[in-house]
C-alpha positions as a Markdown table, in Angstrom:
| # | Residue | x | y | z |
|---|---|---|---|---|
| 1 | Unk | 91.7 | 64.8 | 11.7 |
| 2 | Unk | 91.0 | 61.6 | 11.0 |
| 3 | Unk | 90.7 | 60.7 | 15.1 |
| 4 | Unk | 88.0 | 63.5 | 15.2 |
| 5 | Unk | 86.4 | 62.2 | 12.1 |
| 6 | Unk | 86.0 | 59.0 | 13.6 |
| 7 | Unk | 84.6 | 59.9 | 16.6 |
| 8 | Unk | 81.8 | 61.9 | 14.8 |
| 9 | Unk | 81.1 | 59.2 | 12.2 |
| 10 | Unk | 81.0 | 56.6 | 15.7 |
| 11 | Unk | 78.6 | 59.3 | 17.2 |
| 12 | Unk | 76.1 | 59.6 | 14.5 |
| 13 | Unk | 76.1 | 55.8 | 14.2 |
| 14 | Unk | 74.9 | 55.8 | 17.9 |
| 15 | Unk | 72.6 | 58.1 | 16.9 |
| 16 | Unk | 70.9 | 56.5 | 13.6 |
| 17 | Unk | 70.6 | 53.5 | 16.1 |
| 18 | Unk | 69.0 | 55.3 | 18.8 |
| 19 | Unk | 66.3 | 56.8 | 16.2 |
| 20 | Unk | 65.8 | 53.5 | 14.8 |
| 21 | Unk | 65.3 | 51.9 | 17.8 |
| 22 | Unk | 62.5 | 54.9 | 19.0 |
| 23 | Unk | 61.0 | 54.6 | 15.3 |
| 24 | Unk | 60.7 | 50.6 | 16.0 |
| 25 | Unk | 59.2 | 51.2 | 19.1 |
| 26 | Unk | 56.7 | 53.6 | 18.1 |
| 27 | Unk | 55.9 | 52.9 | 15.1 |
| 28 | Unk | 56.4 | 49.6 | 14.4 |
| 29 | Unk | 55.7 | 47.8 | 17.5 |
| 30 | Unk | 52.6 | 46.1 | 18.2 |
| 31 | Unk | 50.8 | 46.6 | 21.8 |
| 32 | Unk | 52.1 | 44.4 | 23.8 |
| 33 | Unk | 55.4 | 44.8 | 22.6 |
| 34 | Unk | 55.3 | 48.7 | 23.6 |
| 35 | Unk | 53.4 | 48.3 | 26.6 |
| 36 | Unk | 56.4 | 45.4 | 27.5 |
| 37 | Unk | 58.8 | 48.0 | 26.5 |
| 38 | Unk | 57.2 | 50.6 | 28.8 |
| 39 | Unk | 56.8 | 48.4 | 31.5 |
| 40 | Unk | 60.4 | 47.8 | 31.5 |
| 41 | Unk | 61.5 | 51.1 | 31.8 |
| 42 | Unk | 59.0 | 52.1 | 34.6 |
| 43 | Unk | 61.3 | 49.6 | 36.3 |
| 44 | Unk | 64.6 | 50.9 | 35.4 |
| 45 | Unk | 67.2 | 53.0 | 37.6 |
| 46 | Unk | 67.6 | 56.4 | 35.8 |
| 47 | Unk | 70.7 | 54.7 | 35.4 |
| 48 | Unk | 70.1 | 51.5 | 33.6 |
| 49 | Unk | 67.6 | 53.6 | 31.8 |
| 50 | Unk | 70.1 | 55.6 | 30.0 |
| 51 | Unk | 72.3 | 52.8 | 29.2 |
| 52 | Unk | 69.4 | 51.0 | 27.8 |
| 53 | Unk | 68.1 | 54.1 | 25.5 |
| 54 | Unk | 71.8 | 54.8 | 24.0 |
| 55 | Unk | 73.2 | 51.0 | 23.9 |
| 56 | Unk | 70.0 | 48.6 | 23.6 |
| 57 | Unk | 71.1 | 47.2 | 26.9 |
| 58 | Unk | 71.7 | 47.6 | 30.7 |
| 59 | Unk | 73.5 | 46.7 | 33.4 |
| 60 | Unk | 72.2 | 44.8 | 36.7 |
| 61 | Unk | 74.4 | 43.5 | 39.8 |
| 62 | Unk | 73.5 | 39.9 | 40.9 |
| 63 | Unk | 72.5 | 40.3 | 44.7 |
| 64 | Unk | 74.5 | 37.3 | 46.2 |
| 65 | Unk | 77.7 | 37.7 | 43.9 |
| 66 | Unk | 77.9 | 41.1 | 43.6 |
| 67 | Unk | 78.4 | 40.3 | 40.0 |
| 68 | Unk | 77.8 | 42.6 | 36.8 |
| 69 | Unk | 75.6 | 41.0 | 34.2 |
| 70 | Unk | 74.5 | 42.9 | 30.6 |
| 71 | Unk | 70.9 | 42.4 | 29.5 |
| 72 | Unk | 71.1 | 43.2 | 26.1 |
| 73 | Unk | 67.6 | 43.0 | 24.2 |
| 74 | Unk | 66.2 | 40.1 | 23.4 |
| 75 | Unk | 64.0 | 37.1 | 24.2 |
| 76 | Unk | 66.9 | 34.6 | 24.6 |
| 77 | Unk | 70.5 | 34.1 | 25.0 |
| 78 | Unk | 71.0 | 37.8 | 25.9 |
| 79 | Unk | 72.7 | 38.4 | 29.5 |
| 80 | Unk | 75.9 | 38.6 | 29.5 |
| 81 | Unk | 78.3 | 38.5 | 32.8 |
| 82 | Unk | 80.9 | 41.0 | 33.0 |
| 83 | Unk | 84.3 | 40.7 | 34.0 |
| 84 | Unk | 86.1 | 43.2 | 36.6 |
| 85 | Unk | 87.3 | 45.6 | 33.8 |
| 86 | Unk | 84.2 | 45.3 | 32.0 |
| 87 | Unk | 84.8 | 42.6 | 29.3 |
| 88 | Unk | 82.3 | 40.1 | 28.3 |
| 89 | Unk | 82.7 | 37.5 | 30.3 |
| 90 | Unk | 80.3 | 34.9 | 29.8 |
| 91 | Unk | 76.6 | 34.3 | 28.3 |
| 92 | Unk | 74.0 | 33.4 | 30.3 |
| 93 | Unk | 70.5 | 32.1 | 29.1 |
| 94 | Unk | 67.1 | 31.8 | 31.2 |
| 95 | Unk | 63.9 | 32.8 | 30.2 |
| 96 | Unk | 60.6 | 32.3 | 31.6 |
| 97 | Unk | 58.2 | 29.0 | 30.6 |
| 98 | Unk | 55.7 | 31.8 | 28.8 |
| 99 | Unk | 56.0 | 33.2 | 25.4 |
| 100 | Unk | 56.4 | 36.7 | 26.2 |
| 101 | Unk | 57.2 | 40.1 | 24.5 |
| 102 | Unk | 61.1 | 41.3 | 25.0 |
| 103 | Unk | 60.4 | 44.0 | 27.3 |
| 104 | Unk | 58.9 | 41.3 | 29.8 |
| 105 | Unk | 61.4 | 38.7 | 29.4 |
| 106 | Unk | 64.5 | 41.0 | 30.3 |
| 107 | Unk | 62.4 | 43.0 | 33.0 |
| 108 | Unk | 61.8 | 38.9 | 34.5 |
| 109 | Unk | 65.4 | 38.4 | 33.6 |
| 110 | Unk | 66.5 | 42.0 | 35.6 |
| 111 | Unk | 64.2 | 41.1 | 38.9 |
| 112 | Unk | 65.8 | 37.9 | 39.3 |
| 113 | Unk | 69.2 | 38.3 | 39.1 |
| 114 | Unk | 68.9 | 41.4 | 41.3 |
| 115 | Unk | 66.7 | 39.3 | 43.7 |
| 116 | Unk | 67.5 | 35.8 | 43.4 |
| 117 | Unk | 70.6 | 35.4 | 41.3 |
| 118 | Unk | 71.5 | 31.7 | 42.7 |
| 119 | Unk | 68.6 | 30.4 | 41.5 |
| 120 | Unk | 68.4 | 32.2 | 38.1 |
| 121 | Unk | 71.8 | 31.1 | 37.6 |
| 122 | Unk | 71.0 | 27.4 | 38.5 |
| 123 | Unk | 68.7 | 27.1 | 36.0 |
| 124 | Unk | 70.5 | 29.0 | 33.5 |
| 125 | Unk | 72.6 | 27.7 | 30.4 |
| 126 | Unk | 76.1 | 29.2 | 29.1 |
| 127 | Unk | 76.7 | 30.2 | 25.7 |
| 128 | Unk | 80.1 | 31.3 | 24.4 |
| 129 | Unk | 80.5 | 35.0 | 24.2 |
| 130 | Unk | 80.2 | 36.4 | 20.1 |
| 131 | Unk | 78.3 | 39.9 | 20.3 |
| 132 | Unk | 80.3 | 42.6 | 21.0 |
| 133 | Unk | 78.8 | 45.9 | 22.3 |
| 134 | Unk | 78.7 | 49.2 | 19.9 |
């Protein structure tokens, strides 16, 4: 029972997060953080575009490593490399010069690890790994 119950109380907190993320982007957001958020996900596999509606984040593979990186939401300090059973690996940081909206940053940060991932990567800096997925 308490395997089951677990599950369910894991799966409504999925869930409450998913709402509250739709409620904050809705609602809450101003317009060019929804029409960044939008823009995003006009750009997204159908893939990537689940992962990001249930988890917050999505997966990319670098084009010259063939490496999996996690672009978790955010302006900053929020790609992650992943290991070859899926672990967090490493945290990555690169943003570009402008101010901009989170949708924009992590759609700049998906194009150019998928396109140029040497030269994101050479600009980048490492943070130690602390956030753990839900």
């Amino acid at each position: 029972m308490s395997g089951r119950l677990s599950r369910a109380c894991a799966e409504a907190a999925r869930l409450a997060r998913a709402a509250w993320r739709r409620f904050v982007e809705y609602c809450v957001l101003d317009d060019s953080q929804s029409r960044g958020l939008t823009l995003l996900k006009e750009w997204l596999t159908p893939e990537q575009l689940a992962q990001y509606e249930a988890s917050g984040h999505f997966d990319v593979i670098g084009c010259h490593s063939g490496r999996r990186y996690r672009i978790r939401h955010g302006t900053g300090m929020n790609i992650y490399e992943l290991d070859e059973q899926g672990r967090l690996h490493a945290g990555w940081c690169f943003v570009p010069r402008d101010t901009l909206v989170a949708g924009d940053v992590m759609l700049a940060q998906k194009i150019a690890l998928e396109a140029n991932e040497r030269s994101a990567l050479a600009v980048a800096r490492s943070f130690p790994v602390r956030w753990r997925p839900t």
